[in-house]
C-alpha positions as CSV (number, residue, x, y, z in Angstrom):
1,X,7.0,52.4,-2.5
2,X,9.0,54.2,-0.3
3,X,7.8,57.4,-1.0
4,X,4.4,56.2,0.3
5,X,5.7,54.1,3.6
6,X,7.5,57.7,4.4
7,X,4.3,59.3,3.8
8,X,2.1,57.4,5.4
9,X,4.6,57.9,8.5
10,X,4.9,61.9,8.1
11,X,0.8,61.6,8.2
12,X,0.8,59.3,11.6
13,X,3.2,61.6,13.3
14,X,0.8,64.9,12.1
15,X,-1.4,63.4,13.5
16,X,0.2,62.1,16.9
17,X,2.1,65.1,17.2
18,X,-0.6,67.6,17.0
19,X,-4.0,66.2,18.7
20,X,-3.8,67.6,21.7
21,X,-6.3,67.3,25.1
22,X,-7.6,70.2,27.1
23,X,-9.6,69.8,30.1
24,X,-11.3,70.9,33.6
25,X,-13.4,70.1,36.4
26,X,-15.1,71.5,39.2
27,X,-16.6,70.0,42.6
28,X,-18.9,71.2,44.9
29,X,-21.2,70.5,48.1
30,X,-24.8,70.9,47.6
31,X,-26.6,71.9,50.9
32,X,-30.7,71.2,50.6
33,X,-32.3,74.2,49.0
34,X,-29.1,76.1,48.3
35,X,-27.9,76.8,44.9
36,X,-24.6,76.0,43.6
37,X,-22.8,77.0,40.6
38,X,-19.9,75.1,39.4
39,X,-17.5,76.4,36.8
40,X,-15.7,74.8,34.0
41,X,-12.9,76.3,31.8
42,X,-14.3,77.5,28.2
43,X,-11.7,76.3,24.9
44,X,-9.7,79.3,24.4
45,X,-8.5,78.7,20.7
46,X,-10.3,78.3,17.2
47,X,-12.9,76.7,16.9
48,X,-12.2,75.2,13.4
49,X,-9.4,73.3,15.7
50,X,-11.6,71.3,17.8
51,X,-12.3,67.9,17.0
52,X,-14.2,66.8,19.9
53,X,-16.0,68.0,23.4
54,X,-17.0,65.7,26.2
55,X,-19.0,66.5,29.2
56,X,-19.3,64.3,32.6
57,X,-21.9,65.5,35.7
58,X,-21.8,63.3,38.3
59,X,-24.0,63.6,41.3
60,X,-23.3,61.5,45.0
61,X,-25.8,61.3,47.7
62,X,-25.2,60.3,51.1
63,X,-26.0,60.6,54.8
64,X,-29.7,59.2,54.1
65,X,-30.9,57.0,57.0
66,X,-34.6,55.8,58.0
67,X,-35.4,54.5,61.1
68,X,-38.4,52.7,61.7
69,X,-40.9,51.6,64.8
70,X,-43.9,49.8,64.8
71,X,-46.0,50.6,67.8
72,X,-48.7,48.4,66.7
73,X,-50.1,45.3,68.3
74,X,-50.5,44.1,65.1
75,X,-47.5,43.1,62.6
76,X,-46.8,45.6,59.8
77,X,-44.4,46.3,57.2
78,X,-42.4,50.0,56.9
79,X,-40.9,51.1,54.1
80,X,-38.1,53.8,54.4
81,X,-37.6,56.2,51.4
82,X,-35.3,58.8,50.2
83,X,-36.0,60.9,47.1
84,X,-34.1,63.6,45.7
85,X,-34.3,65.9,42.9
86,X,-32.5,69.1,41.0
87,X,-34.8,71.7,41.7
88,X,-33.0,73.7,39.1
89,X,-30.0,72.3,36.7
90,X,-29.1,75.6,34.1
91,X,-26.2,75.7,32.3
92,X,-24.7,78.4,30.2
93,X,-23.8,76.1,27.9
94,X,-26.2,73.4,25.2
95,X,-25.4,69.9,27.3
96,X,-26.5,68.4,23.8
97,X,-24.9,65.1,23.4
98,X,-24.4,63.3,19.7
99,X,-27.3,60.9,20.3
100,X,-29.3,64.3,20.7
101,X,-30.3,63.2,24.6
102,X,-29.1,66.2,27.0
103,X,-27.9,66.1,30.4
104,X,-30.7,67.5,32.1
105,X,-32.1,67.5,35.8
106,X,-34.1,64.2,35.8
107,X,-30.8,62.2,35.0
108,X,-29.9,62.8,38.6
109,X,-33.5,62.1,40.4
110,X,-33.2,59.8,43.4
111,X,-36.2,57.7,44.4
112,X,-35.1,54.6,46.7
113,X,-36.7,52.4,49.1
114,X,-36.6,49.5,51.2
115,X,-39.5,47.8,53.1
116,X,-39.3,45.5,56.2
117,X,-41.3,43.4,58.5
118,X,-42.0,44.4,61.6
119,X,-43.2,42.6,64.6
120,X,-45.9,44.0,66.6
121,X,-44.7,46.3,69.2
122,X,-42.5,45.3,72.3
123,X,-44.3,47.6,74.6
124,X,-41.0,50.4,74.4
125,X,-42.1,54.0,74.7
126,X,-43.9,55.3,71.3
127,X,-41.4,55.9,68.7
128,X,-38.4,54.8,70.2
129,X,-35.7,54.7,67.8
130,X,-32.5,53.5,69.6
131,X,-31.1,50.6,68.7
132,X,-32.9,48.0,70.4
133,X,-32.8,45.3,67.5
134,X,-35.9,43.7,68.6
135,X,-38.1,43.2,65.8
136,X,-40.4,46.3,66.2
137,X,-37.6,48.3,65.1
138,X,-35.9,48.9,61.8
139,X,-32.6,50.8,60.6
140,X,-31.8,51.2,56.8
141,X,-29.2,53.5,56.0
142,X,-29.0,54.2,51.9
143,X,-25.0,54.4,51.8
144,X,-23.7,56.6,49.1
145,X,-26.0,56.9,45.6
146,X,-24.7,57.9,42.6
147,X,-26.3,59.7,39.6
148,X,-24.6,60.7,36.6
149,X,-24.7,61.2,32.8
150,X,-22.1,61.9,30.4
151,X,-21.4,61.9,26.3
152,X,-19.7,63.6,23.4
153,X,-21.3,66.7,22.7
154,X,-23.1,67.5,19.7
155,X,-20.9,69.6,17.4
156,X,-23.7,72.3,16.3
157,X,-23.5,73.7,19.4
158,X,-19.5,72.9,19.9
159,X,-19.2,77.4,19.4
160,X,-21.2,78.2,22.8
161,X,-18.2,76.5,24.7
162,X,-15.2,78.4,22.8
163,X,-14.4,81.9,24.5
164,X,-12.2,83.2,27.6
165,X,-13.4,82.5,30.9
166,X,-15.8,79.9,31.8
167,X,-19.1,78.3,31.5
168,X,-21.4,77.8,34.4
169,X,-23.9,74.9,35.5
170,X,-26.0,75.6,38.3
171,X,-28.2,73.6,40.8
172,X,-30.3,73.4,43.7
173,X,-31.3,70.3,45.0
174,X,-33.9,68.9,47.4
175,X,-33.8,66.1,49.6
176,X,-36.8,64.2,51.8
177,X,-36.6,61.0,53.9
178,X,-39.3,59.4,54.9
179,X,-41.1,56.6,55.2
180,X,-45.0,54.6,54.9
181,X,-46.6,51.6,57.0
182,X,-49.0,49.5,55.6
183,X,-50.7,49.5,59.5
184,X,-51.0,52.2,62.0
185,X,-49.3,53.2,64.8
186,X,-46.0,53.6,62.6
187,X,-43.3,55.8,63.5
188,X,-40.3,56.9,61.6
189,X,-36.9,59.2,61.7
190,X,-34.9,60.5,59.1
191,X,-31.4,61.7,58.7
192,X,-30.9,64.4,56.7
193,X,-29.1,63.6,53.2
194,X,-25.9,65.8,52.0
195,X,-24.9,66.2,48.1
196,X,-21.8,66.4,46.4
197,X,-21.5,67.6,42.6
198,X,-19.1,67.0,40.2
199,X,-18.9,68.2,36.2
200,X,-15.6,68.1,33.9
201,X,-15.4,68.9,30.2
202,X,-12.8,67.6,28.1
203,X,-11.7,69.4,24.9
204,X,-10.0,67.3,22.0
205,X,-8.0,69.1,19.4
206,X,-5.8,69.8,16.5
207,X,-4.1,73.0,16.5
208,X,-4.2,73.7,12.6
209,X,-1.0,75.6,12.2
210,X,0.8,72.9,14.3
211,X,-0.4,70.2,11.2
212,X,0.7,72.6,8.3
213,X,4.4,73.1,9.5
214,X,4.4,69.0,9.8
215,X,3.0,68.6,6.4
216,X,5.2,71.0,5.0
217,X,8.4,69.6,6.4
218,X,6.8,66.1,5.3
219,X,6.6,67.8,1.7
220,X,9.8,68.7,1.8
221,X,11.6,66.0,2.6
222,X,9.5,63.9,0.1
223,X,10.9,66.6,-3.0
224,X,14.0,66.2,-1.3
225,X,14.2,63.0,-1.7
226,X,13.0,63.2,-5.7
227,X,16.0,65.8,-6.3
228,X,18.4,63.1,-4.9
């Protein structure tokens, strides 16, 4: 009985001892139309060693504002929009996740709205967008959005990340604010929206001569004990 309960601790502090965590990040802006490539650290050790790999992209939009002004003399209702999209999203690497769904470019589509009554027109100059807050006029300003997707990757492809160096993702996104009245005379203005990208990786492992010196020494003491 006490050979096992010493055993069963030797195997607990293998495997305490020797799983070990790796990991990276990178962050960038992501100017409209401009491509970006972020970089992430590759595992630089065996793969045989790994025991799991797990991915993050996370994508933040901001800065998007519509204003709206109905110059109508009839009431009508604007709707301000923002819509956003990876033109490209490449990577160097398989983003295969275990429930064989990848981190792709559509995960990070933006599409949001918000409509609002407006009053008919309060006789100020066509499309005037200060800040009268009389109810021809409208302001919506979309705050911070956030896209993201993440997972354990699928371990078939777990060799494409092991190597020196790094592994690349790139993008290029495109971003539109707009808006559409449901009456005429409708005028709008739009901010335009700023990105920020963010991708880490995260490498789980056993280094596999690290576990054979612990099971030898666990072995050892174990016959040790039998000789006494």
């Amino acid at each position: 009985m006490r050979k096992l309960t010493v055993l069963i601790v030797l195997l607990v502090a293998i495997a305490s001892a020797s799983a070990l965590t790796t990991d990276g990040n990178d962050t960038a802006a992501v100017p409209d139309g401009t491509l970006i490539v972020l970089n992430l650290p590759k595992f630089d050790g065996n793969l045989l060693d790994l025991t799991n790999i797990w991915v993050e992209v996370k994508f933040d939009l901001s800065d998007a504002a519509v204003s709206l002004d109905n110059d109508s003399v009839t009431s009508a209702t604007g709707t301000a929009k923002v819509n956003s999209s990876f033109v490209t999203f490449d990577s160097t690497v398989t983003l295969l996740k275990v429930d064989f769904d990848s981190i792709a470019a559509g995960d990070f589509t933006v599409a949001e709205q918000q409509a609002y009554g407006l009053d008919p027109t309060t006789g100020d100059p066509t499309g005037q967008f200060d800040a009268t807050m009389l109810g021809d006029y409208a302001h919506h300003d979309f705050g911070t959005i956030t896209r993201q997707d993440s997972g354990d990757i699928y371990s078939s492809v777990w060799g494409e990340y092991v190597g020196s160096g790094d592994f690349q993702i790139t993008v290029d996104a495109s971003y539109l604010t707009g808006a559409t009245f449901d009456g005429s005379d409708g005028y709008f203005q739009g901010s335009t929206p700023s990105g920020v990208i963010y991708a880490e990786v995260v490498y789980n492992y056993i280094p596999e001569p690290a576990t054979m010196a612990l099971l030898g020494l666990g072995l050892a003491f174990l016959r040790k004990k039998k000789v006494a």
